[in-house]
C-alpha positions in Angstrom: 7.7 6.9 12.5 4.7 4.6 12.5 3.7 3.0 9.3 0.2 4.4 9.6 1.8 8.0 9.3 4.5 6.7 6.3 1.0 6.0 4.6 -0.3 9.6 5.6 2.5 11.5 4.4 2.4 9.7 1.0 -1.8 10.7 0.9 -0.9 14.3 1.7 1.7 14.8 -0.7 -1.0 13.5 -3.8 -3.9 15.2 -2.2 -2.7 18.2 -0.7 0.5 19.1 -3.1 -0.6 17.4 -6.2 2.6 15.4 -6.4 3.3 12.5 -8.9 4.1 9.3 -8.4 8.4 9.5 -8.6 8.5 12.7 -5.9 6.4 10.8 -3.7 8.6 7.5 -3.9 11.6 9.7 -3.8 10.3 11.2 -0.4 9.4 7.2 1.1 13.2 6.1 0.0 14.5 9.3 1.4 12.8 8.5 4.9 13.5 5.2 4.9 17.1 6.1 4.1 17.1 9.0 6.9 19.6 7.0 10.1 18.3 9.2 12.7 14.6 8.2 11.9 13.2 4.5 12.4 10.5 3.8 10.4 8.0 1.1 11.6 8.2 -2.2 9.7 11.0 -0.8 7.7 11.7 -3.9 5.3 7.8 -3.7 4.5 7.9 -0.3 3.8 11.0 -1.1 1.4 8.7 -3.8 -0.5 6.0 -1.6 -0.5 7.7 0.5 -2.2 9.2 -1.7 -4.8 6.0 -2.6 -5.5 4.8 1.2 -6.2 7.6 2.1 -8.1 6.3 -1.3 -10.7 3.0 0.0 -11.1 0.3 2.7 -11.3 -1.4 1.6 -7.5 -1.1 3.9 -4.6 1.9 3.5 -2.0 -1.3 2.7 0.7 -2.8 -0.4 -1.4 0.9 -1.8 -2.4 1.6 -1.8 1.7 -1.5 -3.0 2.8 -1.0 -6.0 0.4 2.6 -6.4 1.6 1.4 -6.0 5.4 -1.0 -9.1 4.8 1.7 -11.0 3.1 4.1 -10.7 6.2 1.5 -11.9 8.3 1.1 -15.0 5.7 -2.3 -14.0 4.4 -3.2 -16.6 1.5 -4.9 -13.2 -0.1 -5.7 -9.5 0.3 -9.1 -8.4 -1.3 -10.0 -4.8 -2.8 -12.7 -3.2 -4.5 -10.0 -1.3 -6.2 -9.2 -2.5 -9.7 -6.0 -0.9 -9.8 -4.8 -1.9 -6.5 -5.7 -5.6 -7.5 -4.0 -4.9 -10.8 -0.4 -3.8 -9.7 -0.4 -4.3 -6.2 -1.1 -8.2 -5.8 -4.5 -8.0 -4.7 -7.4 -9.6 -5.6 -10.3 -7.8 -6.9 -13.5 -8.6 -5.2 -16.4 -6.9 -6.3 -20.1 -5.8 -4.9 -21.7 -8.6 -6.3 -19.5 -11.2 -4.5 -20.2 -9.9 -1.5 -23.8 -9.8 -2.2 -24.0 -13.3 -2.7 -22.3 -14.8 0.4 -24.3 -15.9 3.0 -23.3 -16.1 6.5 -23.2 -19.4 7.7 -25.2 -20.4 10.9 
């Protein structure tokens, strides 16, 4: 299973089912604990999901910060102040972005 579809599941359960937070981490640890189905970038997926279980972001902000992290990213920016609250991200807001000019 690819990590991109790991994500997916976790959107359609919240969106589609209306479920909370501890059925959809039940269902990630029950894939992830499933021997006859290899999950991509398992031991991210794992962190990820530490991460989730902490705090009140969603399972697809705690794994892109952990994605970035394994690829030794100093920092992982979102306009999400959640995300930047409980999943290690940074919070970067409109105005920032408004104010940096590209160099050249």
């Amino acid at each position: 299973m690819s990590i991109v579809t790991l994500a997916e599941i976790t959107w359609v359960l919240q969106a589609a089912y209306g479920a909370g937070r501890e059925k959809i981490g039940d269902v990630v640890e029950n894939l992830l604990q499933t021997h006859t189905l290899v999950v991509q970038l398992a031991e991210i997926a794992w962190k990820s999901l530490a991460t989730y279980r902490k705090g009140a972001a969603d399972f697809s902000d705690c794994l892109i910060e952990r994605l970035g992290a394994a690829q030794d990213c100093e920092a992982t920016y979102t306009f999400d102040k959640t995300a930047a609250r409980d999943s290690g991200m940074l919070l970067l807001g409109a105005k920032q972005l408004v104010q940096q000019k590209p160099k050249g």
